[in-house]
C-alpha positions in Angstrom: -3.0 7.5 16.5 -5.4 6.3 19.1 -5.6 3.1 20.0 -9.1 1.3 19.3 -10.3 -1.6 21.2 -13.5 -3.9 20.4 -14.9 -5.6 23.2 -17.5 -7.6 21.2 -16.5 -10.8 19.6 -19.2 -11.0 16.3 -17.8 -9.9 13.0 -14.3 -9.9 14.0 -13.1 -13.2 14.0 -11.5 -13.5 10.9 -12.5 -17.1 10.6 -15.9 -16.8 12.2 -17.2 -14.4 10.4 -16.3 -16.4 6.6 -17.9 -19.4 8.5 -20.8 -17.4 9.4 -21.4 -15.3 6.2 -19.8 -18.4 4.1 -18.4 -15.5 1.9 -14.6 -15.6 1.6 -12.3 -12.9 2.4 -9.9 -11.6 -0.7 -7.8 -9.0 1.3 -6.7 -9.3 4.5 -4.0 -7.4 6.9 -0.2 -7.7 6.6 1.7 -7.7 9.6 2.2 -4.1 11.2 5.1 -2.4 10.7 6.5 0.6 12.8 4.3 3.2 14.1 3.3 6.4 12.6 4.9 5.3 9.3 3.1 6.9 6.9 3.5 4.1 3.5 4.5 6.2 0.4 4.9 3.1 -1.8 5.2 -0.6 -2.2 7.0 -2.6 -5.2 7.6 -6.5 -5.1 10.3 -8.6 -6.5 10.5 -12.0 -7.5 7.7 -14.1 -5.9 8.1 -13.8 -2.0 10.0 -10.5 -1.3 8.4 -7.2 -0.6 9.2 -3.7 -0.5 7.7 -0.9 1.3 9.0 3.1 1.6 7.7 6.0 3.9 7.4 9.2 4.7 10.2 9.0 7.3 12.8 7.5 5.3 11.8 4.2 6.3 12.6 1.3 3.8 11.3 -2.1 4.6 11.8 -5.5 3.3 9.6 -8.6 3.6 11.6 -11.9 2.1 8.6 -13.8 3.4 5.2 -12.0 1.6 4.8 -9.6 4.5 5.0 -12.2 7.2 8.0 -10.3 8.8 10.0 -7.0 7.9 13.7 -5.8 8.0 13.7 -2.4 8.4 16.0 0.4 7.6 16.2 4.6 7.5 18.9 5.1 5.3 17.6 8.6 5.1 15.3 11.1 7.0 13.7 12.7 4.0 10.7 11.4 2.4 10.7 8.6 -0.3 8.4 8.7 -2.8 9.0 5.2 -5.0 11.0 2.2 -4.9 11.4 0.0 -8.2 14.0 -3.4 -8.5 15.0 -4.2 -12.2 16.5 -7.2 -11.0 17.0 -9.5 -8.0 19.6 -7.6 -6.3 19.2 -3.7 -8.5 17.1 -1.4 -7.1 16.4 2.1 -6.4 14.5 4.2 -3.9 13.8 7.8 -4.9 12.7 11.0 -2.3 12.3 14.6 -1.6 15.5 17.0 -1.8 16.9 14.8 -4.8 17.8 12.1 -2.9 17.7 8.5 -5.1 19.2 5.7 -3.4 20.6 2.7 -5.1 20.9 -0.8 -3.8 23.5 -3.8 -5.5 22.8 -6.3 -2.7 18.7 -6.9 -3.0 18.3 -3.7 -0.3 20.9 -5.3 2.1 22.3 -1.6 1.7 21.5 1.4 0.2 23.7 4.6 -1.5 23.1 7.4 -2.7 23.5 8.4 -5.7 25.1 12.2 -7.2 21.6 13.7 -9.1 23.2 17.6 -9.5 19.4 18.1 -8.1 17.4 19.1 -4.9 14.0 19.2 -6.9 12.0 16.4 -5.0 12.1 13.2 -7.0 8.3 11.5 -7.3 8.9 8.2 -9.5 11.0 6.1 -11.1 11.1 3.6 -14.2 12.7 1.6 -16.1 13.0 -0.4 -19.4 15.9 -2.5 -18.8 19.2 -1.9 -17.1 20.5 0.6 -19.6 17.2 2.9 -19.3 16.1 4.5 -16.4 14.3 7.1 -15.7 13.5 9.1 -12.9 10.6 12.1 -12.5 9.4 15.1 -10.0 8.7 18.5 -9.3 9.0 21.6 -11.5 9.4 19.2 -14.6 12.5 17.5 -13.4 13.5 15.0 -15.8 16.2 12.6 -15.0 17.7 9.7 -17.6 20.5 6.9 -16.8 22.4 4.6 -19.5 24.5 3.1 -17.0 22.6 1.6 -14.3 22.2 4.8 -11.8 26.1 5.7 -12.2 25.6 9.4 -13.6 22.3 11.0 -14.6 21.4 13.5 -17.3 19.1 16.2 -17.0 16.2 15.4 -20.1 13.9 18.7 -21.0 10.6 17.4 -21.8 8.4 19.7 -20.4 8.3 23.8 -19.8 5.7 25.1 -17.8 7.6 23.4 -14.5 4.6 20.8 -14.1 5.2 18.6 -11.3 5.7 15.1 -12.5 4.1 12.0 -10.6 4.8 9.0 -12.3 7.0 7.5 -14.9 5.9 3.6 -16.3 7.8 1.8 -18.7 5.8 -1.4 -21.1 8.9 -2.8 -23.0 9.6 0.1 -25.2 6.4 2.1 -24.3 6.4 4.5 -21.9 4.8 7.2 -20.1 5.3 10.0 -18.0 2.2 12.3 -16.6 1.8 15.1 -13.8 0.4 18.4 -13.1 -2.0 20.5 -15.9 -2.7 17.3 -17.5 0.5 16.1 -18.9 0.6 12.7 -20.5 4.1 12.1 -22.4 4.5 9.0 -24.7 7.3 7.2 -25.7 7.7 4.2 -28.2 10.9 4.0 -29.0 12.5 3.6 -25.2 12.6 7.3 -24.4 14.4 8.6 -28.2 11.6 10.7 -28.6 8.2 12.1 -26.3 5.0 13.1 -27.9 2.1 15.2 -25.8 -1.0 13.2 -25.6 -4.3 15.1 -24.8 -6.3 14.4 -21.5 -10.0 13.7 -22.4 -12.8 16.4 -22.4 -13.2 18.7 -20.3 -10.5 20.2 -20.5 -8.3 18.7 -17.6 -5.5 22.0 -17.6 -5.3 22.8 -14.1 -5.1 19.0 -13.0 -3.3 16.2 -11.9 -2.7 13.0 -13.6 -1.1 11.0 -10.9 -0.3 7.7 -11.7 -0.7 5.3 -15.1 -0.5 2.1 -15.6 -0.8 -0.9 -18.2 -3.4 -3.3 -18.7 -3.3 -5.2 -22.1 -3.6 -3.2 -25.2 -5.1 -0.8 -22.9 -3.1 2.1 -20.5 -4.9 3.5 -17.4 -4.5 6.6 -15.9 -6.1 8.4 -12.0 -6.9 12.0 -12.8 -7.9 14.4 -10.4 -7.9 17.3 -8.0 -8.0 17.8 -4.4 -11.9 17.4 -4.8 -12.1 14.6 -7.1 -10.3 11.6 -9.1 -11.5 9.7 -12.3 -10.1 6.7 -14.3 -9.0 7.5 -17.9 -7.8 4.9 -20.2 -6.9 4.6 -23.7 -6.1 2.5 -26.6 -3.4 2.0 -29.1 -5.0 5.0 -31.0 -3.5 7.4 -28.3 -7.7 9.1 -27.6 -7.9 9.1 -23.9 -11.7 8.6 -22.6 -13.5 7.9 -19.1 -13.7 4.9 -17.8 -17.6 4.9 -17.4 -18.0 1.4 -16.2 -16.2 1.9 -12.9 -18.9 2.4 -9.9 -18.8 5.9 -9.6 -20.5 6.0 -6.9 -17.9 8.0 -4.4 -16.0 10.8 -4.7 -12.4 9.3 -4.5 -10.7 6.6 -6.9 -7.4 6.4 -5.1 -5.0 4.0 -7.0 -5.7 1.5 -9.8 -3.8 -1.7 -11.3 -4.1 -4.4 -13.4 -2.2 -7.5 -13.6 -2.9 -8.2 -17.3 -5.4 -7.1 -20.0 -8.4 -8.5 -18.1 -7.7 -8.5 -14.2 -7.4 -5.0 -12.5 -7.9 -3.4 -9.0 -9.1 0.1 -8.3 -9.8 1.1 -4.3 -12.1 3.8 -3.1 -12.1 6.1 -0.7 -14.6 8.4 1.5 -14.6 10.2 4.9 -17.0 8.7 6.9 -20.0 11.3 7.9 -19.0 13.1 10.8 -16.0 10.6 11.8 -13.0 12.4 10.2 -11.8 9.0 9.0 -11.9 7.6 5.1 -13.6 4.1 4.9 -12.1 2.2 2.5 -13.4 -0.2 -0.6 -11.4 -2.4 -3.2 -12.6 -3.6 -6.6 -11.9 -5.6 -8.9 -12.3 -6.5 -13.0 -11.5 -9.9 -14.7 -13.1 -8.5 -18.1 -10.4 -5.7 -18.8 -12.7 -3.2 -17.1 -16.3 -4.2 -18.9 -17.8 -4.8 -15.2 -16.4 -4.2 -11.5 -17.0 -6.1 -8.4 -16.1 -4.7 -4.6 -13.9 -7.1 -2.6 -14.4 -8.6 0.8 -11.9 -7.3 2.8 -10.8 -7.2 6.4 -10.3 -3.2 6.6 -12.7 -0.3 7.3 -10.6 2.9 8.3 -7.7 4.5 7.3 -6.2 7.8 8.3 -4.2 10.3 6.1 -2.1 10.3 2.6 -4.7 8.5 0.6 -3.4 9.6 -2.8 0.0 7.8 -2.2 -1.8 4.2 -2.1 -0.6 1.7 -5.1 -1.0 -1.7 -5.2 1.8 -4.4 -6.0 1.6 -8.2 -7.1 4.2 -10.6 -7.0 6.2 -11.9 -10.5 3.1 -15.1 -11.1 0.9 -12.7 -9.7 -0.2 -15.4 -7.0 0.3 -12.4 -3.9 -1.2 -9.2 -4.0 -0.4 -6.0 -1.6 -1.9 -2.4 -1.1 -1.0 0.5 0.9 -2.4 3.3 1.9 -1.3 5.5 4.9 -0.3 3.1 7.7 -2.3 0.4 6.4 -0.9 -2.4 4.2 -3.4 -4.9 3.0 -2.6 -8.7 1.5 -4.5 -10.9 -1.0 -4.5 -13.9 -0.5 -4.9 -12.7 3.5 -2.0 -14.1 6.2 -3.6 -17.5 7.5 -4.3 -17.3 11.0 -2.2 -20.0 12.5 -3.8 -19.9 16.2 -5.5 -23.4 16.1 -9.2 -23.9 17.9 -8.9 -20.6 20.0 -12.1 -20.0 20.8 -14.1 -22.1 23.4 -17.4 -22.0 22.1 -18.9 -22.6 25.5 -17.4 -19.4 26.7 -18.8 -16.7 28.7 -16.8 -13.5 27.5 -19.4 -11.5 29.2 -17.3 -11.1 32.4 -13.6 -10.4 30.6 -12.9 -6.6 31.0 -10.6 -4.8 29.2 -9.1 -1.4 30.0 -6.6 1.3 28.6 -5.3 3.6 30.9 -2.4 5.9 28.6 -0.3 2.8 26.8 -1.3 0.6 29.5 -3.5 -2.3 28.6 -5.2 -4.2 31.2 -7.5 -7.6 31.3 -9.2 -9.0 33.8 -12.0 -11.6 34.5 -14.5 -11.5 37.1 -15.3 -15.0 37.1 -11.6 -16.8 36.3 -8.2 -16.7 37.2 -6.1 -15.7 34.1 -2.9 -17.4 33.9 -1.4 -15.2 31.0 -2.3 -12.7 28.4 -1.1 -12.5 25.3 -0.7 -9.8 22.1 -0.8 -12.0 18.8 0.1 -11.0 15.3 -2.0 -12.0 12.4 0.0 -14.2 11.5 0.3 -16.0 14.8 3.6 -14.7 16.1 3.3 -13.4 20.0 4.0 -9.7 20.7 3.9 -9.2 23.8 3.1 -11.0 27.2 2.3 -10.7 30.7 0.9 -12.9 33.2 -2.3 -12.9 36.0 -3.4 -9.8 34.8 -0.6 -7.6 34.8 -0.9 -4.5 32.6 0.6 -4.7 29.1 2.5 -1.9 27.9 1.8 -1.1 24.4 3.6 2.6 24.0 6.3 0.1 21.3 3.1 -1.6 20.0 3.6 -0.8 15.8 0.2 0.0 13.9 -2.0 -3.0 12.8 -4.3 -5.5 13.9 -3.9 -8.1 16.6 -5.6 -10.3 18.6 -5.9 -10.4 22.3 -5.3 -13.9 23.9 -6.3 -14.7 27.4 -5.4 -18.6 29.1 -7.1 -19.0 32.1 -5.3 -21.3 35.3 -8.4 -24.2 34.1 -7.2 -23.8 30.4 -10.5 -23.5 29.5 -11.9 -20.4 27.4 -9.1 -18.7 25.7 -10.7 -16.0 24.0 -9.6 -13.4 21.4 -10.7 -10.5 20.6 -9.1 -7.7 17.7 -6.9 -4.9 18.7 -6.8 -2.3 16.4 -4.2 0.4 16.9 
């Protein structure tokens, strides 16, 4: 990924910009994690800890609201979901039949005997004693006994790949390819077909559902298109006609309750090659839709793997898509007074030359430069104006802190890599 670097200060400034626009920011980065990992999905436990998988076999943890990260690769292949049902139970499921299972609260990860390479797409859960896992060519999988043995479950037989598997006490569903929408009420006894709303949807993808109330959601779609579909207790699934429609690409959607939802958009910029990004949210159980401010314009690849994820009291929000991972509320930015508003940033140069990053001033000596997290943690250093080497740099968003020998004009501007 190519590294971006914005030399003017207006509009960047987290802080400036809500002082200037007096409009206040809802989603804002999470620290980065490692580079190139492309985020398959993020779960959350409890109220502060935080769970991310990848495309590389990457799990990460967060015990501090994505702050900082623990990282692991337990495996190489790709992992599709994570899900906790407790504190310290959890399980990670991939491509090749590969679920892991964690007893520790992901200190350490195992994994488990399926009898299955069929890739493994989701996982869900009613308690303890009910698990269920989903994937491709109709794989079905069912535990009684917390991940120790799994039992192959039939529910399907046109081998439909199978995206996603929610559980709602003893409600539960479990969609995929040609339209597929399986329901359960009696904690997976029995599964009845439900019908996709006109037109006919055969020959698409329902990839994810989820609950909202005495309502269920659902993202339909092909590679051209995605809709939201919801339905009530009478089992009729309809369009959701109140969401903007007003782009071509609906790429996750969840709500924390009957009334309070989130649904992100997505589009390629004309000409650019990269998708530009919106969030939206409901408090009246969908009735009306309002776009977010957020801190975030571009993201790069594997846009139908975004979810979002929200803490136990639902005070902390998080979304992912690709290698970006979003936060509501946003991490404060803990670098005190750091711009001099007397400064004359006019003469501060910047350069990249490969992974070498170079500042320099014209006008001042610079005592030290400085790489700065989000959330105020320093990255990486040099001082006068030595080159900063930013080949280890992860993915995410930074500022750039000069100190000059008069400690006067310290100035930041964002690095986006």
């Amino acid at each position: 990924m190519k590294t971006k670097i914005f030399l003017t200060l207006a509009g960047l400034f987290v802080t400036c910009t809500m002082r200037a626009q007096n409009t206040e920011v809802t989603w804002g980065y999470g620290d980065a994690l490692p580079i190139n990992e492309a985020l398959m999905k993020i779960c959350t436990q409890g109220n502060d800890t935080v769970y991310v998988v990848s495309a590389n076999g990457m799990i990460a943890r967060s015990a501090d609201r994505a702050v900082s990260w623990d990282i692991q690769h337990p495996v190489t292949t790709q992992l599709n979901d994570i899900v906790f049902i407790n504190h310290q139970i959890g399980f990670a499921a991939g491509n090749g039949g590969v679920i892991l299972k964690t007893t520790d609260s992901g200190d350490t990860w195992e994994q488990v005997t399926l009898g299955t390479a069929q890739n493994i797409n989701a996982i869900g859960s009613a308690n303890l004693d009910n698990i269920w896992a989903v994937g491709d060519n109709g794989v079905v999988l069912h535990t009684t006994d917390i991940g120790q043995t799994w039992n192959v479950v039939t529910l399907v037989t046109d081998n439909s790949n199978l995206y996603d598997v929610k559980f709602n006490g003893s409600t539960g569903y479990i969609v995929g390819d040609n339209g597929t929408i399986l329901k359960t009420a009696n904690n997976g006894i029995g599964w009845t077909a439900q019908a996709a709303p006109a037109p006919d949807y055969n020959g698409n993808t329902i990839y994810s559902i989820c609950f909202a109330g005495n309502k269920t959601y659902a993202l339909v779609g092909n590679s051209r298109f995605n809709e939201i579909i919801f339905s009530g207790n009478d089992g009729q699934w309809q369009y959701d006609y109140t969401f903007p429609h007003i782009l071509p690409f609906v790429g996750s959607i969840y709500f924390i309750d009957g009334n309070t939802g989130f649904a992100a958009y997505y589009a390629v910029i004309t000409g650019g090659g990269e998708w530009m990004l919106w969030i939206y949210k409901t408090i009246d159980g969908g009735q009306t839709w309002n776009q977010e401010n957020i801190n975030s314009s571009y993201n790069y690849n594997f846009w139908i793997n975004s979810n979002f994820a929200f803490s136990e009291d639902n005070s902390f929000g998080y979304f992912i898509c690709g290698n970006l991972l979003m936060r509501t509320p946003p991490l404060p930015i803990t670098i005190p007074d750091i711009i001099d508003e007397n400064s004359d940033i006019s003469n501060l140069h910047i350069e990249q030359q490969g992974n070498l990053l170079t500042i320099s001033s014209s006008t001042k000596t610079i005592l030290s430069n400085a790489i700065i997290s989000v959330s105020g943690i320093t990255i990486m250093q040099s001082t006068n104006n030595q080159p900063i080497d930013i080949s280890t740099l992860p993915s995410g968003i930074y500022f750039i802190y000069t100190t000059f020998t008069d400690n006067t004009n310290n100035i930041v501007k964002w690095l986006i890599k």
